[in-house]
C-alpha positions in Angstrom: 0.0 0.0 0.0 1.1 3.3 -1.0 1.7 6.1 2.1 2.2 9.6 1.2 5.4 10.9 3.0 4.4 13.9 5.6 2.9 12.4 8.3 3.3 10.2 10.9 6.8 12.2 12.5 8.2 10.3 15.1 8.1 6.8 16.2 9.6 5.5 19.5 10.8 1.9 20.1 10.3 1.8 23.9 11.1 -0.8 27.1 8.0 -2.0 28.7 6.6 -2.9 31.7 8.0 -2.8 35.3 7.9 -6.1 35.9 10.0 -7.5 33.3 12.7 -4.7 31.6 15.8 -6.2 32.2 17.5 -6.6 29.3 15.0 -5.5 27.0 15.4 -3.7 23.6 13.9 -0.3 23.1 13.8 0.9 19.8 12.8 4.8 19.0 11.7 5.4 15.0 10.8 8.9 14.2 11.7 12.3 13.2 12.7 15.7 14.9 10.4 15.1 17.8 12.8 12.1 18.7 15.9 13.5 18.0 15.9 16.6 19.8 15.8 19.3 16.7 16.6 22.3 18.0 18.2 21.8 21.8 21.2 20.1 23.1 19.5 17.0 23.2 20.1 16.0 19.6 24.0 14.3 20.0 23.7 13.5 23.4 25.1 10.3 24.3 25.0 9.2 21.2 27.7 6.5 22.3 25.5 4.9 24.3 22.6 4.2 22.1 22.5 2.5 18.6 21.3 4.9 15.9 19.9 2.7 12.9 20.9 5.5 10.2 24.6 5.9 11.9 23.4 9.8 11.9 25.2 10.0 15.6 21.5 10.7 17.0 21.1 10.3 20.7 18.0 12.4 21.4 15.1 11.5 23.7 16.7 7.7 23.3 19.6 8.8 25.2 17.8 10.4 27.5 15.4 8.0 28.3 18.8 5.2 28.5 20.1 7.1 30.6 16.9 7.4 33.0 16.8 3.7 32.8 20.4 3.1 34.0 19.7 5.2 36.6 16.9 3.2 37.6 19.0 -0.2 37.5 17.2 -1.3 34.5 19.2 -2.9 31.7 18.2 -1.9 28.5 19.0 -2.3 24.9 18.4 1.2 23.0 18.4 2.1 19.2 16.5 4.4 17.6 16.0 5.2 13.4 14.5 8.4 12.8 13.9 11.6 9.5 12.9 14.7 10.0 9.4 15.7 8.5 8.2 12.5 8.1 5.9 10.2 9.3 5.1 6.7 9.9 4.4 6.0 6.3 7.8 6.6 5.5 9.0 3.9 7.8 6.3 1.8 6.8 7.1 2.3 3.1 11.3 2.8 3.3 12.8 1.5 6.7 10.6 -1.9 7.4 13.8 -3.8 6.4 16.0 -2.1 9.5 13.4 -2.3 11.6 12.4 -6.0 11.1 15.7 -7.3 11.8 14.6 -8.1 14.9 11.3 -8.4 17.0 11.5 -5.4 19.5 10.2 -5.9 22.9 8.3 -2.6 22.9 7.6 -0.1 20.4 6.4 3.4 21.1 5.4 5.7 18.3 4.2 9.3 17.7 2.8 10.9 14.4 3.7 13.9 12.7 3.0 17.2 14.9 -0.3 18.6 12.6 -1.8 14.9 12.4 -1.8 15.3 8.8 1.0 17.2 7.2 -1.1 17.7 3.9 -4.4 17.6 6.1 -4.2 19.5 9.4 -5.8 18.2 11.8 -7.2 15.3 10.3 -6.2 12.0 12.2 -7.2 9.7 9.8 -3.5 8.5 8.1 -2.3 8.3 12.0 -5.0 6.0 12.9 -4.6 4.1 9.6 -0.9 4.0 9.7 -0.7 3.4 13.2 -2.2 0.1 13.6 -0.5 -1.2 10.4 2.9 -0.7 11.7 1.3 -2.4 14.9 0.5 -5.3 12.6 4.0 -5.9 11.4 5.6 -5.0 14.6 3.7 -8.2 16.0 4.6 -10.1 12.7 7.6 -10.2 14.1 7.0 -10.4 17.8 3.2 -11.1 18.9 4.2 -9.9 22.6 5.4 -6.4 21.7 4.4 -3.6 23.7 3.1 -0.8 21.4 2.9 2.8 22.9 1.4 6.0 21.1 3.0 9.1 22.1 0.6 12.3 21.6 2.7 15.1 21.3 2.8 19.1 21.6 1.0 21.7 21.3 2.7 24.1 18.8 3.6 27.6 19.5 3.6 28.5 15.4 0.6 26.8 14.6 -1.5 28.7 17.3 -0.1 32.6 17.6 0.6 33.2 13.9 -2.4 33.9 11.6 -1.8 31.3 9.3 -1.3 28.4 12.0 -3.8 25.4 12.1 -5.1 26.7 15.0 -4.8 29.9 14.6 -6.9 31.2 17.3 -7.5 28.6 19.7 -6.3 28.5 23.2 -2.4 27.4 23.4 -3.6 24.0 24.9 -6.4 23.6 22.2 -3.6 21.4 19.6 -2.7 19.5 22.4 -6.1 18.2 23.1 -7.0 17.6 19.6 -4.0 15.5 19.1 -4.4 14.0 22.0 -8.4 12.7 21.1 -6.6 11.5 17.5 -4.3 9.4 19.4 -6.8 7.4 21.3 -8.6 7.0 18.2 -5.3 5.3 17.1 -4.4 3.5 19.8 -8.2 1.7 20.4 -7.6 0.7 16.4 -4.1 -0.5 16.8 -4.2 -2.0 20.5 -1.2 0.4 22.1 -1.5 2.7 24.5 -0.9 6.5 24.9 1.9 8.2 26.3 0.6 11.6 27.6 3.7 14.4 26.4 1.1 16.7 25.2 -0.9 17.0 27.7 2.1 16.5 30.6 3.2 20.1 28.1 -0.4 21.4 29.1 -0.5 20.7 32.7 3.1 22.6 32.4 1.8 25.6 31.3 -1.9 25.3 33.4 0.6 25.0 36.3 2.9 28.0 35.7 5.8 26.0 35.2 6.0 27.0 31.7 5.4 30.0 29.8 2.5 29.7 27.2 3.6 32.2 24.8 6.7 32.6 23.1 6.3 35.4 21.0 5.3 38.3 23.7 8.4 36.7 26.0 9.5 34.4 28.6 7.9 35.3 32.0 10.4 35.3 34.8 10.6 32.3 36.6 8.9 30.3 33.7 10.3 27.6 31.5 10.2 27.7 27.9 9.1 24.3 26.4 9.8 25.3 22.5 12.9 26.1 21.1 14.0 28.6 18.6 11.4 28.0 15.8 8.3 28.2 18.7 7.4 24.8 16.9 10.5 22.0 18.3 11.3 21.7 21.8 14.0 23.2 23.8 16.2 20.8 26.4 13.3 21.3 29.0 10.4 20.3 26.5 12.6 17.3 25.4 13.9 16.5 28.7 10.1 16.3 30.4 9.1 14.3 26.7 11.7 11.8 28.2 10.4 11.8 31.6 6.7 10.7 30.2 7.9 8.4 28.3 10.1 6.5 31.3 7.2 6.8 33.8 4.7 5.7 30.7 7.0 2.5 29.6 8.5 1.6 33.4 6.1 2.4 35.6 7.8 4.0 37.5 8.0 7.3 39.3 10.3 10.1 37.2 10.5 11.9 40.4 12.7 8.4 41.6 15.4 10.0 39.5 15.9 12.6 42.4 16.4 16.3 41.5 20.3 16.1 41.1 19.2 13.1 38.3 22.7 13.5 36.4 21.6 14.1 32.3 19.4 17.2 33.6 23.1 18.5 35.1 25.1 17.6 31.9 22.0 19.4 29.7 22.3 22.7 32.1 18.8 21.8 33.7 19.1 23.8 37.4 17.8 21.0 40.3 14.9 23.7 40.6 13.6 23.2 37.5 14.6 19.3 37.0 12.5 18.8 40.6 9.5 20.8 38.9 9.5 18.8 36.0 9.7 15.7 37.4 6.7 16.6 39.0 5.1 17.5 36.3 5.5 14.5 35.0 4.2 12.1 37.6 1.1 14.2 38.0 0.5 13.9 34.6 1.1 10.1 34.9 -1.1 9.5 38.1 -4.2 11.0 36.0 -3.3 8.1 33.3 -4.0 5.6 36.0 -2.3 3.7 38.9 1.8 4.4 39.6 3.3 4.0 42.9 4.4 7.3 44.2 8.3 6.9 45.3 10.0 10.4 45.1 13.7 10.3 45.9 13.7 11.7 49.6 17.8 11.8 50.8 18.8 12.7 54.0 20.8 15.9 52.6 20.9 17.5 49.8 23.4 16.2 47.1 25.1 18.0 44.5 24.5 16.9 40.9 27.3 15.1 38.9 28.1 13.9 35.6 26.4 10.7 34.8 28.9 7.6 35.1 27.1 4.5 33.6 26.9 3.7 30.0 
């Protein structure tokens, strides 16, 4: 079946469940949203996870390996992504790669609009979704399939010609969002929240909700540059979801001197508020035992030391 090439924008190959994660492999397919366009994020520690395209990617992969070694979980990472694409071009160009093997769990998001030639129309992600679901358990019938329903975007809400030109910040967000669990009732995954973890952000104060009048004080700014990619905060609390989603676990277990948020520039302040962020995001999804890290002194951050 023919796909046109403009949806679908980021896929992300994932661990899975609490209960059994040791040594499984987590693959991440996708575009800019996965490799951290934009931010710092894009070439970190690429050495220590397996970029299909040898592009020298680490991204959110890296990120969320590195959460996972934190965590004592043993985890096989790789990721293959393209900017401005979508899942058809995986399905039509990369099945090859990515059938080498039958990944453990498989996470995958579509491109930012829904529909690159039809904003706002979910239709190709629910379509495309479930058949890359399909082959994925072609190869193995006990893979864990996640949906991740990303942001709301800056440039497609202030400017005129946006999308959603018009519409409250968190209004893209939302839509996506009801898209996504379309797809994921028609292709049996579930959803991982990033979108509206990026809402609860702003609702919260913890991030400002418009780029182009300025950065309040004391706010984060979740989009980089092009107020359409994230910045190292809006990828770093993407990565967060995404462990608490696949693990089960708590992100604030990471602690707020968790090491990548140092290497990144991330101040404990604003790594702590994340993290929070995060989990209350997650504890709306459904059940997750809260276990913050609680110390008996504060400790100072340091570089991270496993690989």
């Amino acid at each position: 079946m023919k796909f046109t090439s403009a949806i679908v924008a980021s896929l992300v190959v994932v661990l899975g469940s609490t209960g059994h994660a040791a040594g499984r492999s987590v693959l991440f397919v996708g575009n800019s949203f996965t490799f951290g366009s934009g931010s710092a994020v894009r070439f970190y520690r690429n050495d220590t996870v397996t970029d299909l395209n040898n592009e020298g990617v680490g991204g959110v992969p890296a990120l969320f390996k590195s959460f996972a070694q934190q965590a004592g979980l043993d985890v096989d990472v790789a990721l293959e992504t393209r900017g401005g694409v979508g899942i058809d071009f995986h399905l039509e160009n990369k099945l090859g790669v990515l059938g080498r093997r039958g990944w453990d769990t498989v996470v995958a998001h579509g491109y930012s609009t829904l529909d690159a030639d039809k904003p706002r129309d979910g239709g190709k992600l629910v379509a495309t979704a479930k058949q890359f679901g399909d082959f994925l358990r072609g190869r193995n019938p006990q893979v864990e399939y996640y949906l991740m329903s990303t942001w709301s975007r800056a440039d497609q809400t202030y400017p005129a010609k946006g999308a959603w030109a018009g519409a409250p910040i968190e209004q893209m967000g939302k839509d996506v969002r009801v898209a996504y669990d379309k797809a994921a009732a028609a292709a049996n995954a579930k959803v991982i929240p990033v979108g509206d973890a990026w809402n609860r952000a702003m609702a919260a104060g913890v991030a400002d909700t418009n780029p182009y009048d300025g950065i309040d004080t004391g706010k984060l700014n979740l989009w980089t540059y092009d107020n359409y990619h994230a910045s190292t905060y809006g990828y770093y609390l993407e990565a967060l979801v995404i462990f608490g989603s696949v693990t089960g676990r708590d992100p604030r277990s990471l602690g707020d001197n968790e090491c990548s948020g140092f290497e990144l520039g991330i101040s404990t302040a604003e790594v702590r508020k994340l993290q929070q962020t995060a989990f209350d995001q997650l504890k709306e999804m459904g059940p997750i035992v809260a276990n913050p890290l609680v110390l008996p002194k504060p400790v100072a951050p340091e570089r991270c030391s496993v690989r």
